[in-house]
C-alpha positions in Angstrom: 140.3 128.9 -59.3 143.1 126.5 -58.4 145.5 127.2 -55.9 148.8 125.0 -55.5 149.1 124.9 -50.9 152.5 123.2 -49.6 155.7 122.9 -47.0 158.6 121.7 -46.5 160.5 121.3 -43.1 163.7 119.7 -42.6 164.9 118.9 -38.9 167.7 117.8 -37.4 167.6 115.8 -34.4 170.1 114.8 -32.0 168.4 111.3 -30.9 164.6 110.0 -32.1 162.3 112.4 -30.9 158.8 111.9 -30.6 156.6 114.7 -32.5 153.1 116.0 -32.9 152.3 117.2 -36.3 149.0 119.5 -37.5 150.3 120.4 -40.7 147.2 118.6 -43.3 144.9 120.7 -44.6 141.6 120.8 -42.7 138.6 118.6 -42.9 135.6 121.1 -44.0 138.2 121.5 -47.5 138.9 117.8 -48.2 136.3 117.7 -50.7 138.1 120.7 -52.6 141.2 118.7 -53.0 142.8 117.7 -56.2 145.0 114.8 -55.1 145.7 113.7 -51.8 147.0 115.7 -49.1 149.3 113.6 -47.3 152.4 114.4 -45.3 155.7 113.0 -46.9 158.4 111.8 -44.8 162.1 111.7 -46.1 163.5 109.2 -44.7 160.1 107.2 -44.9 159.0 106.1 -41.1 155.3 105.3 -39.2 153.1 107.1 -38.8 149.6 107.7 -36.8 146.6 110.2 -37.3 143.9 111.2 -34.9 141.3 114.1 -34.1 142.3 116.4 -31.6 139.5 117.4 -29.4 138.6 120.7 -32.2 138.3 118.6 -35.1 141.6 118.8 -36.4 143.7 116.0 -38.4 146.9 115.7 -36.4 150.1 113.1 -37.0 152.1 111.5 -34.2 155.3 110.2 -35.4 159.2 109.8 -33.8 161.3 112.2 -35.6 164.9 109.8 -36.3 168.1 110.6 -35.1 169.7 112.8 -37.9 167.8 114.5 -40.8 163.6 114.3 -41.1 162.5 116.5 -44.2 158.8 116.6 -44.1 156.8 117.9 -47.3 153.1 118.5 -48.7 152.0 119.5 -51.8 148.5 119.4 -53.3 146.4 121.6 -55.5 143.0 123.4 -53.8 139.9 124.3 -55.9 138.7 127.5 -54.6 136.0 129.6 -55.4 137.8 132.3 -55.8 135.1 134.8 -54.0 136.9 137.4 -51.2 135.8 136.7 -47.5 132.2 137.3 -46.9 131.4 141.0 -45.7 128.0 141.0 -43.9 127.7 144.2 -41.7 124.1 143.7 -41.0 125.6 140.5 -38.7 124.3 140.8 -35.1 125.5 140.0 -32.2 123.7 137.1 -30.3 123.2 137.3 -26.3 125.2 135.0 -24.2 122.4 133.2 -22.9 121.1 132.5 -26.2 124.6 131.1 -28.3 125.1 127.3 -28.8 126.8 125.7 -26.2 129.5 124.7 -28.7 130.3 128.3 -28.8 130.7 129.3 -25.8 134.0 127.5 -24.9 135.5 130.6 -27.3 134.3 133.0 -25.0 136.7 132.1 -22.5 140.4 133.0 -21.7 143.4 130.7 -23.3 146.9 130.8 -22.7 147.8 133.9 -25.5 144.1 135.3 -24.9 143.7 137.0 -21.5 140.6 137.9 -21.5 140.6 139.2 -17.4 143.6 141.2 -18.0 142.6 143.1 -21.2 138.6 143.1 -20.4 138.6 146.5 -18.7 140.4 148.1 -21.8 138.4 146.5 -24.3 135.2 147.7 -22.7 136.9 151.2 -22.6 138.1 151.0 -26.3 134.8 149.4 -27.7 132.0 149.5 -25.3 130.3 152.8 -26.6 131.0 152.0 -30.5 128.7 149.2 -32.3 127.8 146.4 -31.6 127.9 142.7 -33.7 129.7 143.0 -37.3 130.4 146.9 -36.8 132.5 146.3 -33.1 134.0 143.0 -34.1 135.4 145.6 -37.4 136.4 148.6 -34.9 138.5 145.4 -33.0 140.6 145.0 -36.1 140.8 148.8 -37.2 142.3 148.9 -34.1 144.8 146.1 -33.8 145.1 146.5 -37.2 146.8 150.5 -36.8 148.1 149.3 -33.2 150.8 147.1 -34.3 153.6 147.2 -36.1 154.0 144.2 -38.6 157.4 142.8 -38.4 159.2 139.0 -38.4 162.0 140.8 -36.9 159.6 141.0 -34.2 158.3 137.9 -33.9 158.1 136.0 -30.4 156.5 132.8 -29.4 155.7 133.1 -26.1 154.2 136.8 -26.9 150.8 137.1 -25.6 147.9 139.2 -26.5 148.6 141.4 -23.9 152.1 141.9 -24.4 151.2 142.2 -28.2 149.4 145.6 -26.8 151.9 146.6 -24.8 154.4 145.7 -27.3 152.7 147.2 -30.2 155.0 144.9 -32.5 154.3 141.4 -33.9 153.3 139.2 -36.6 150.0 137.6 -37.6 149.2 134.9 -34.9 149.8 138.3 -32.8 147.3 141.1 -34.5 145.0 137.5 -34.4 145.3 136.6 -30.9 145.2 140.6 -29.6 141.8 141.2 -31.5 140.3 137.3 -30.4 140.8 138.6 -26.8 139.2 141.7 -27.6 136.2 140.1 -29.4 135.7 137.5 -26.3 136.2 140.5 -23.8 133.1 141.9 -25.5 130.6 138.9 -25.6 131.6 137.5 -29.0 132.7 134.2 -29.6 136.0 134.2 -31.5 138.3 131.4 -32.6 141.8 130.8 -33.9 143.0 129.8 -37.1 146.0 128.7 -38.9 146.1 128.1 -42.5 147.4 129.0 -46.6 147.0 132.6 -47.3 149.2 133.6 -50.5 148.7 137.0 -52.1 145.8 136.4 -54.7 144.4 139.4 -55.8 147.3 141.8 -54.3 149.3 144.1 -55.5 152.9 143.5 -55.4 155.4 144.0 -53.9 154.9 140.2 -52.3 155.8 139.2 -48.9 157.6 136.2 -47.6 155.6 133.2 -47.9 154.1 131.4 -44.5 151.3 130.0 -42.7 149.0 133.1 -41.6 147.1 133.2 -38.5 143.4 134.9 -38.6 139.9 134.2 -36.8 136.7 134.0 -37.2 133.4 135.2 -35.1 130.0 133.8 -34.0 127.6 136.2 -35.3 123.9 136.1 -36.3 124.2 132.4 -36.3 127.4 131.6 -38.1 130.7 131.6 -38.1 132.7 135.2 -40.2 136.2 135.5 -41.1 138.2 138.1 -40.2 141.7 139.2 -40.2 143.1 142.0 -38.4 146.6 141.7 -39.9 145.9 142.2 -43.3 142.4 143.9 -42.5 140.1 143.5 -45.7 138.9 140.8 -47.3 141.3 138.0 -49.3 140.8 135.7 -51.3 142.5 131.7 -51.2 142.4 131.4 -47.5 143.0 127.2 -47.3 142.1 126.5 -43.4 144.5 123.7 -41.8 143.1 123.8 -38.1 141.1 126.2 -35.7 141.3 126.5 -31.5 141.1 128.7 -29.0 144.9 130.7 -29.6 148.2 129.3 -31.2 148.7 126.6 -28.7 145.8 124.5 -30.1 147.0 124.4 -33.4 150.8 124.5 -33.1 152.0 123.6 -36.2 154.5 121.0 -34.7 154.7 119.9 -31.2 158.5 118.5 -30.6 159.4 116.6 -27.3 163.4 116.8 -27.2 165.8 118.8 -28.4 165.3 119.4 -32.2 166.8 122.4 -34.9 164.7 123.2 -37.4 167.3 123.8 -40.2 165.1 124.6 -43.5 161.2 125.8 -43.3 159.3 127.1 -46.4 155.8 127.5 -47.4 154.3 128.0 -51.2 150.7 129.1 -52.2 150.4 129.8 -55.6 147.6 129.9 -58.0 147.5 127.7 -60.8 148.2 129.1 -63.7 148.5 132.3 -63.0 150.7 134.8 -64.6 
């Protein structure tokens, strides 16, 4: 399968204004890419990329006094399989997971784990355990919130997502990553493509999704508590602990996003 990923983003800006840009499709799919995926600049100006310390490709530039439309388009082979459903999946004792995990064990600024530990032990602490809890997490969050861009909120954390019961993606994500590290399980952030493959219509608005994925049996799983069963066409741009680590732009000065819009299409289809 072949699935067409892009952006575009046009900003005004009242003076140049310095940026910080994780908008390129991530490392682990570069070898799935059909074309380059670079970042296009309109009016053309420098740019520098680095690693940020999870891995992912990040682009500093200065933003130009006036209009900066910024674009990407590049075509993804997938494999066209659904997320991998592996319910046998244990969970593995905190003495015993990688040291490379355990960083997403810990509390981040939407994820607070020492507020929201006492409920998720309530909620969860008699059900399963590994694959089957990590699923009860996003049953839950999944019927606890009401989906909504009406609703959304940027500085809404995952306890104010519970309280709230209202949100969008990044919120059902960073609610059920607290939950998950509240009970022992490593759980990360991601950001990324998600178009609606192998759905039904009617067809939401396109934009990045937020989901997550779990360190189980050895491994890293996806899961998504907003959409809550498996998709297919997920195209991974960056991972970290909430939506602070992989902010699609960073702006430093005052700014006006004036056009933002996000395509994932298969090719070929229909």
């Amino acid at each position: 399968m072949k699935i067409r990923v892009g952006f575009e983003m046009i900003y005004e800006c009242p003076q140049p204004t310095p940026m910080i840009l994780n908008l390129n499709v991530h490392h682990t799919r570069v070898s799935d890419l059909m074309g380059r995926d670079d970042l296009l600049f309109s009016p053309s100006i420098p740019t520098f990329a680095y690693r940020d310390s999870f891995g992912n490709w990040c682009t500093r530039i200065v933003a130009p006094q006036g209009s900066l439309r910024i674009r990407a388009d590049v075509v993804v082979n997938d494999s066209g399989i659904p997320d991998v459903i592996a319910p046998m999946a244990q969970q593995i004792a905190v003495p015993d997971l990688p040291e490379e995990t355990l960083l997403f064990l810990l509390g981040s600024r939407y994820c607070e784990t020492d507020r929201l530990s006492e409920t998720a032990w309530n909620l969860f602490g008699q059900g399963p355990t590994g694959w089957g809890r990590v699923q009860a997490i996003c049953d839950f969050v999944h019927r606890h919130i009401e989906f909504g861009y009406e609703h959304a909120r940027r500085t809404r954390t995952a306890l104010e997502a519970y309280h709230d019961k209202t949100g969008v993606c990044r919120d059902f994500t960073h609610l059920a990553v607290a939950f998950c590290r509240c009970m022992n399980i490593p759980a990360r952030y991601c950001t990324g493509y998600l178009g609606d493959i192998g759905m039904p219509p009617p067809y939401g608005t396109m934009d990045f999704a937020a989901w997550f994925e779990v360190f189980l049996d050895g491994r890293w799983y996806t899961f998504d508590s907003r959409n809550n069963t498996p998709r297919i066409g997920r195209v991974l741009i960056a991972r970290g602990r909430d939506a602070a680590d992989v902010a699609l732009s960073n702006t430093f000065g005052n700014n006006t996003l004036m056009s933002f819009k996000v395509w994932t299409d298969e090719v070929g289809a229909g």
